[in-house]
ZAMARGU-4260 file (C-alpha; in steps of 0.2 Angstrom, whole numbers, plus 5000, padded with zeros to 4 digits):
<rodrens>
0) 4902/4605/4957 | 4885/4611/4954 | 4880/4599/4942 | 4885/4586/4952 | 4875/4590/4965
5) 4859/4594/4953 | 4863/4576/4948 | 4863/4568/4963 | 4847/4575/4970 | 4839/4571/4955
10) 4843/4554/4957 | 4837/4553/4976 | 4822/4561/4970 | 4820/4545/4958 | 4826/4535/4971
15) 4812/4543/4984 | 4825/4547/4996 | 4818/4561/5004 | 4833/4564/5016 | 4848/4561/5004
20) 4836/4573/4991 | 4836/4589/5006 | 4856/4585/5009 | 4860/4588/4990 | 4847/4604/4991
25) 4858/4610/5006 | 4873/4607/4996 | 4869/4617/4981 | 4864/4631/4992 | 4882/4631/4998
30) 4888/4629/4983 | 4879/4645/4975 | 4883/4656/4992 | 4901/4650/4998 | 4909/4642/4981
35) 4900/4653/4967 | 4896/4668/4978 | 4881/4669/4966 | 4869/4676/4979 | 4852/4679/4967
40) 4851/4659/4966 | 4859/4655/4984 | 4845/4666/4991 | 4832/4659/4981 | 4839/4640/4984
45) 4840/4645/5004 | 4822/4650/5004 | 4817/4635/4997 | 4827/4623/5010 | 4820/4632/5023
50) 4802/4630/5016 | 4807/4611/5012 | 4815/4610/5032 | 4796/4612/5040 | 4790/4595/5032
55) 4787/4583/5046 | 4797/4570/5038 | 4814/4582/5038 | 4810/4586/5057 | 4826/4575/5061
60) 4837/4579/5050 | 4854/4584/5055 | 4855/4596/5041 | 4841/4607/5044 | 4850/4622/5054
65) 4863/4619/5040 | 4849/4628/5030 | 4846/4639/5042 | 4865/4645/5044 | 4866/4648/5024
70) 4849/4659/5024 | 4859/4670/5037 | 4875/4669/5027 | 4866/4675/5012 | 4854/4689/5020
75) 4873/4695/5027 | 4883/4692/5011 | 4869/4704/5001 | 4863/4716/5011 | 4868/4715/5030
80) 4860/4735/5035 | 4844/4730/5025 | 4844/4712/5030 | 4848/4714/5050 | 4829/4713/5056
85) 4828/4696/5047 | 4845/4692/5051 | 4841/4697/5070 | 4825/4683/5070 | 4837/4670/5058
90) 4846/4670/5076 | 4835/4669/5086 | 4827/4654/5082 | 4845/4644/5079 | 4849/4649/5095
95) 4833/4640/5101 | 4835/4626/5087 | 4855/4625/5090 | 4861/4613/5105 | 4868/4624/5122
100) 4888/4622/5120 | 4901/4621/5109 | 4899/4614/5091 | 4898/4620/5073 | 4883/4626/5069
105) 4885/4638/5083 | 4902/4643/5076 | 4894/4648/5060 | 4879/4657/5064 | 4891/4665/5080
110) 4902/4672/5065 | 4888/4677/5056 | 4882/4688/5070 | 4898/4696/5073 | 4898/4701/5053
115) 4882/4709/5054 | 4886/4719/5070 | 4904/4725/5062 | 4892/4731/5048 | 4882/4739/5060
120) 4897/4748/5066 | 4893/4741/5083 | 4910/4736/5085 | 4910/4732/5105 | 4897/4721/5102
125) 4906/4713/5088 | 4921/4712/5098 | 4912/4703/5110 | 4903/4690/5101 | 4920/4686/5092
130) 4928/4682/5109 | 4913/4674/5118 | 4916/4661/5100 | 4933/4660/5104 | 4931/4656/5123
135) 4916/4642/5116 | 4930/4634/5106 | 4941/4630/5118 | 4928/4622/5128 | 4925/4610/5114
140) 4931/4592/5116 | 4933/4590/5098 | 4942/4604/5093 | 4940/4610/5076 | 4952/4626/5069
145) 4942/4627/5053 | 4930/4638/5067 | 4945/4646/5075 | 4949/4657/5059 | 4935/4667/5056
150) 4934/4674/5074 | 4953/4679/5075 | 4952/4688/5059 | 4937/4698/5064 | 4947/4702/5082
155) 4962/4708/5068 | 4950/4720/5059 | 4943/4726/5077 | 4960/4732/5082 | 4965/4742/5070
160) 4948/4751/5069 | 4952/4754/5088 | 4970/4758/5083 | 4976/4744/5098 | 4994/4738/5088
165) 5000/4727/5102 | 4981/4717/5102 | 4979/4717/5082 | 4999/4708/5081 | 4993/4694/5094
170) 4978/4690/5085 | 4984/4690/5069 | 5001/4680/5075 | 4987/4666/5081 | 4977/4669/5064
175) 4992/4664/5055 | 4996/4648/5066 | 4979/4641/5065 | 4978/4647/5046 | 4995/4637/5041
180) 4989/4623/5052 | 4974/4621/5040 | 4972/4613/5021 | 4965/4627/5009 | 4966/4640/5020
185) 4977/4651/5011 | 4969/4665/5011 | 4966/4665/5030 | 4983/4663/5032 | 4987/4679/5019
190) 4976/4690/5029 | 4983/4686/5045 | 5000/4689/5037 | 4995/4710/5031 | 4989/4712/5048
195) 5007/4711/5055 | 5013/4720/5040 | 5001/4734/5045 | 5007/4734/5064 | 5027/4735/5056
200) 5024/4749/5047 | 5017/4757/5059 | 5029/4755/5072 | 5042/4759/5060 | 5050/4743/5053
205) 5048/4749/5036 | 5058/4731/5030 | 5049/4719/5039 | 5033/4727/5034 | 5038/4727/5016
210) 5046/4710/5018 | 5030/4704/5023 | 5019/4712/5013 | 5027/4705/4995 | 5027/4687/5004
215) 5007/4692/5003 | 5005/4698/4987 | 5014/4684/4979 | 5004/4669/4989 | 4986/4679/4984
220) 4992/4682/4966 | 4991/4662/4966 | 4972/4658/4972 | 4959/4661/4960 | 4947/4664/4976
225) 4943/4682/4981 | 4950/4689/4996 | 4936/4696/5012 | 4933/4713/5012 | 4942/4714/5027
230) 4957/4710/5018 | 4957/4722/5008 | 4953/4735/5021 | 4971/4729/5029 | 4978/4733/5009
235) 4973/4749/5010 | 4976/4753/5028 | 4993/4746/5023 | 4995/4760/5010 | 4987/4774/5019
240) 5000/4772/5033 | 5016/4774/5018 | 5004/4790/5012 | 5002/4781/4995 | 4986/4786/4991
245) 4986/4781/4975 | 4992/4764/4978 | 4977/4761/4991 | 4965/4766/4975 | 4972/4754/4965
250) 4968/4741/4977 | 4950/4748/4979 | 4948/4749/4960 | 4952/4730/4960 | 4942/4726/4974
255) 4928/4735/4965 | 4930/4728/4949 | 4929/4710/4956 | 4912/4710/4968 | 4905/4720/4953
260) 4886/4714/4949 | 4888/4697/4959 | 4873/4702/4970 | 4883/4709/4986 | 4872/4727/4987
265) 4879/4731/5001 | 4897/4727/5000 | 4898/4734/4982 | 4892/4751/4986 | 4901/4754/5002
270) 4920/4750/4992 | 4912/4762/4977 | 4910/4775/4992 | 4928/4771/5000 | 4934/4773/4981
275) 4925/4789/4982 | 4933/4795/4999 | 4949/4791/4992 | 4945/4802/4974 | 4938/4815/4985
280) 4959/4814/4996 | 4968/4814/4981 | 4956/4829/4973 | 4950/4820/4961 | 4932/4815/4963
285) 4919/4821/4951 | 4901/4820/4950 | 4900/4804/4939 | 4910/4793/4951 | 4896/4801/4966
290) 4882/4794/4953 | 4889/4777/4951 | 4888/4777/4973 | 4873/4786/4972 | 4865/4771/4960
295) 4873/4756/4968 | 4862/4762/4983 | 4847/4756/4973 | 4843/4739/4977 | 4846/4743/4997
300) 4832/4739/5009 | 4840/4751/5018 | 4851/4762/5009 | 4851/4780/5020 | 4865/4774/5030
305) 4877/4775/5010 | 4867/4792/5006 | 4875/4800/5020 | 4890/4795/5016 | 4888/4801/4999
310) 4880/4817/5001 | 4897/4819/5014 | 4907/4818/5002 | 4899/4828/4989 | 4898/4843/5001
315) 4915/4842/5005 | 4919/4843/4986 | 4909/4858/4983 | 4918/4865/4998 | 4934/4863/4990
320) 4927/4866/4971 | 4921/4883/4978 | 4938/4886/4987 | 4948/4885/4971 | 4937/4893/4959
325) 4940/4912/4955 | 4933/4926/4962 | 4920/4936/4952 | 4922/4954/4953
</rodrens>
C-alpha cells in the first residue's frame, strides 16, 4: 500500500499536480498511523502535511482537515498525557476549520477527543463527548455507521469503569449491530461481543458468558490486525471477574508483547504497569519488572502520572516483602 502511494505521488509530482500530489501525501500519513501503526514516520509525515496545508494553493482542498485529523490521531496514539496541550489546540482550530453539523471530519476528531479525555481519566467528560457524537449522527442526512462504532465502544468501556451492567449490555448490543452491519469491521464487532460476555459473568450466567467469549477468541484468532486497548481491558476484566488471575496476565503479556517498540510511549508503559499490578496480585512482582515500567517512562513528555503508579506498587511490595520476611532477634 505504501509503495503505491509513494508511487503515485511521485508521479503527480511529475505531473505537477499539486492537489493530486497532497492527497497521496495525506494517504501515506494514514497508511503509516492507521494501517502500519508506525507512529515515528506517521508523525513525521503528519507534520509535513500540515506544513504543506498552509500553501495558498492547497487553501481549498478538501483534504486539508483530513491532515489535521491524523496529527491528532498521531499525538493520541503516542503519547496522549504528554500530547494533550497540543492535542487540546489540534481541536480547537478544527472546530473552527470543521463545518457546524454532522459530518466526518467531526466524527474523527470528536472520537479523537473522547480518547484523550478517557486518558485523562476525565471520564464524565468523555462520556459526554461520546454521546453528544452519537446524538450528531443521528442528525446526519447521510448516515454513515463506520462513525457510529467508535463512540459505542468508548460508551462500552465507560460502563464498566462505572460498574453500570444494564448501560454497558445496551451499548455494546448496538455496537454489535452496527459492527455486523459493516465490511471489515470485525474487530468492532469482537469487542462488542466481550462486552456482553463481561455483563454474563457478572450477572451469573457462567454459559452464556463462556459461550460468548470462545465465539470471540475464535473470530480474533483469525484477523492479523491488533485488537484496541480497550479490548483487551474487557479481556482482562473478563478474567478478573472468574478470579483467574493468571489468565488475565497472560492476556496482558500478549498485549505487551504486541504494541512493544512500535512507538505508542504511552500505551506500552501503562499495559507494562497493568502487568505489574497483576505480578504485584499474584505476589509475584520483582524489582526487574518495576525497571522495565520505570524505563518505558522515558520517552514521556509527561511521565509523572506512570511514576506514581509505579512507585505504588513498589511500596506496596516492600509492604508485603517486609511482612513475610523473618524477624531478627
Amino acid at each position: 500500500m505504501l509503495h503505491t502511494l509513494q508511487n503515485a505521488r511521485a508521479l503527480a509530482k511529475k505531473l505537477d499536480e499539486p492537489w493530486w500530489e497532497f492527497l497521496f501525501d495525506v494517504w501515506i500519513e494514514i497508511a503509516y498511523e492507521t494501517h502500519m501503526r508506525d507512529l515515528q514516520n506517521g508523525l513525521r509525515q503528519a507534520l509535513y502535511c500540515i506544513n504543506e496545508a498552509r500553501k495558498p494553493i492547497l487553501r481549498d482542498h478538501p483534504w486539508r482537515v483530513a491532515a489535521h485529523n491524523n496529527l491528532l490521531a498521531c499525538y493520541v496514539l503516542i503519547d496522549p498525557v504528554g500530547y494533550a496541550k497540543p492535542i487540546r489546540q489540534c481541536i480547537r482550530e478544527l472546530n473552527q476549520e470543521i463545518p457546524a453539523g454532522p459530518g466526518p471530519h467531526r466524527y474523527i476528531m470528536m472520537d479523537q477527543e473522547c480518547e484523550l479525555l478517557m486518558a485523562l481519566n476525565q471520564l464524565k467528560k468523555a462520556e459526554n463527548v461520546a454521546i453528544a457524537h452519537l446524538a450528531l449522527a443521528d442528525k446526519d442526512s447521510q448516515p454513515d455507521l463506520w462513525y457510529t462504532a467508535p463512540p459505542l465502544l468508548n460508551l462500552c468501556w465507560l460502563q464498566f469503569r462505572k460498574r453500570d451492567w444494564e448501560k454497558l449490555q445496551a451499548f455494546a448490543t448496538q455496537a454489535e449491530t452496527v459492527g455486523n452491519s459493516l465490511e471489515h469491521a470485525h474487530l468492532w464487532t469482537a469487542e462488542a461481543m466481550i462486552w456482553q460476555a463481561v455483563v454474563a459473568r457478572q450477572l451469573g450466567d457462567e454459559a452464556r458468558a463462556t459461550r460468548i467469549f470462545q465465539r470471540v477468541e475464535m473470530r480474533v484468532q483469525r484477523l492479523a490486525k491488533l485488537p484496541s486497548g480497550k479490548f483487551y481491558d474487557a479481556v482482562e476484566g473478563f478474567h478478573q471477574q472468574g478470579e483467574d488471575l493468571e489468565k488475565a496476565l497472560l492476556v496482558r503479556e500478549d498485549q505487551l508483547a504486541r504494541i512493544a517498540g512500535k512507538g505508542r510511549h504511552g500505551y506500552e508503559c501503562d499495559v507494562q504497569i497493568k502487568c505489574c499490578d497483576l505480578l504485584a496480585r499474584l505476589g509475584r512482582l520483582t524489582s526487574a519488572d518495576l525497571d522495565r515500567a520505570t524505563a518505558l517512562t522515558a520517552p514521556l513528555k509527561a511521565p509523572k502520572r506512570y511514576q506514581t503508579r509505579i512507585k505504588k506498587l513498589a511500596s506496596q511490595r516492600q509492604e508485603v516483602n517486609d511482612s513475610t520476611s523473618p524477624s531478627r532477634p
